[in-house]
C-alpha positions in Angstrom: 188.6 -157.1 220.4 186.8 -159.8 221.7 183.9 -159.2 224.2 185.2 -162.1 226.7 189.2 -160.1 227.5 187.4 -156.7 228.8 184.0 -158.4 230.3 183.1 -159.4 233.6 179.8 -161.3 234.7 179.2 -163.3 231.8 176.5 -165.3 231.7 173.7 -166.8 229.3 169.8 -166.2 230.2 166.8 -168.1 228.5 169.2 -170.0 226.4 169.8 -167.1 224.0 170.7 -164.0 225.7 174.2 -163.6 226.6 174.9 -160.5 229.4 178.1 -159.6 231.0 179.3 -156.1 232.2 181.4 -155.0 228.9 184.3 -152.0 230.0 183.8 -148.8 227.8 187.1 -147.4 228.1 186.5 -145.9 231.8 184.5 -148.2 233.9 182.1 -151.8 233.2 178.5 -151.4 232.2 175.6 -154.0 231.7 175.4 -155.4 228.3 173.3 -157.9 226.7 172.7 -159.4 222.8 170.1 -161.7 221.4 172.3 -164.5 220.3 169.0 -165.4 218.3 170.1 -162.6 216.1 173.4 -163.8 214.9 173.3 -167.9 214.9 171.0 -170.2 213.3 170.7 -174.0 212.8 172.0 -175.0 209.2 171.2 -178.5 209.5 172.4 -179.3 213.0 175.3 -177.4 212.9 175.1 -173.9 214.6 175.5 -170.9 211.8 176.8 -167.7 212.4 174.8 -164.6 210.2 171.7 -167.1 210.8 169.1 -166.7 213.5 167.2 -168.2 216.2 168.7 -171.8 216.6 167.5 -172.0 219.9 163.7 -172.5 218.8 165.4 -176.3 217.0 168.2 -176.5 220.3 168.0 -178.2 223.7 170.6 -178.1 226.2 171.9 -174.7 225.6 174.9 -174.2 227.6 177.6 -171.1 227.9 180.9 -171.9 229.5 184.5 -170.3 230.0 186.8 -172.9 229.3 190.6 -173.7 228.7 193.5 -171.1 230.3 192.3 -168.6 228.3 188.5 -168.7 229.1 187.0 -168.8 225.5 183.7 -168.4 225.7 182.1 -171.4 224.4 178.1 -171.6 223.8 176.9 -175.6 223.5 173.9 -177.1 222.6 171.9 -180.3 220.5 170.8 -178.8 217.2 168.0 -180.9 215.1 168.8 -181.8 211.7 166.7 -182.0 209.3 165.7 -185.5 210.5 165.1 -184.0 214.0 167.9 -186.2 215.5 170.3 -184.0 218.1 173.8 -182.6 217.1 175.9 -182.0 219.6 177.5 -179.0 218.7 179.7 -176.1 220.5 180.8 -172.3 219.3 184.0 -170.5 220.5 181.5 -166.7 220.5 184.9 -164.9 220.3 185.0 -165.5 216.6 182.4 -163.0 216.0 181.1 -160.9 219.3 183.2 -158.0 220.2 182.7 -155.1 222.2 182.5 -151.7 221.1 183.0 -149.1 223.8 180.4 -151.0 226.2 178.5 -152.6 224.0 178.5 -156.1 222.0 178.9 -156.1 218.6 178.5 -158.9 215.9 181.9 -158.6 213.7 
């Protein structure tokens, strides 16, 4: 399931951490995950199963948007000519939550 539909409190810190309180099946706990982890910069395009495209982002951004509140992380990527790509990633493709806790699916 994704992390956003049992999560409250979500929020993005230092432009790569994302926290929220996650339910585990009886009440919500404090969660966090190093986004750095799990998405890179393939040529100004964010990458999921890369890591650390903040250290080649500005701007970063996390937002709950649309009716159903998909979590949506923005930000420029460089390219390999350093110009910025304006880019955004719907995290529910790949960040669950598994009993409390993210997990990278």
């Amino acid at each position: 399931m994704s992390f956003h539909l049992s999560a409250e409190d979500i929020r993005l810190d230092d432009g790569h951490i994302l926290r929220a309180r996650l339910h585990n099946g009886e009440d919500h706990v404090d969660a966090e995950i190093d986004l750095n982890e799990f998405i890179g910069n393939d040529n100004g395009n964010f990458q999921w199963g890369g890591e650390n495209f903040s250290l080649s982002a500005e701007g970063v951004s996390f937002s709950l948007e649309g009716a159903d509140n998909v979590p949506v992380l923005r930000a420029g990527l460089k390219d390999v000519e350093g110009e910025i790509q304006w880019r955004d990633l719907n995290l529910a493709e790949r960040l669950g939550n598994a009993g409390g806790n993210f997990n990278f699916e």
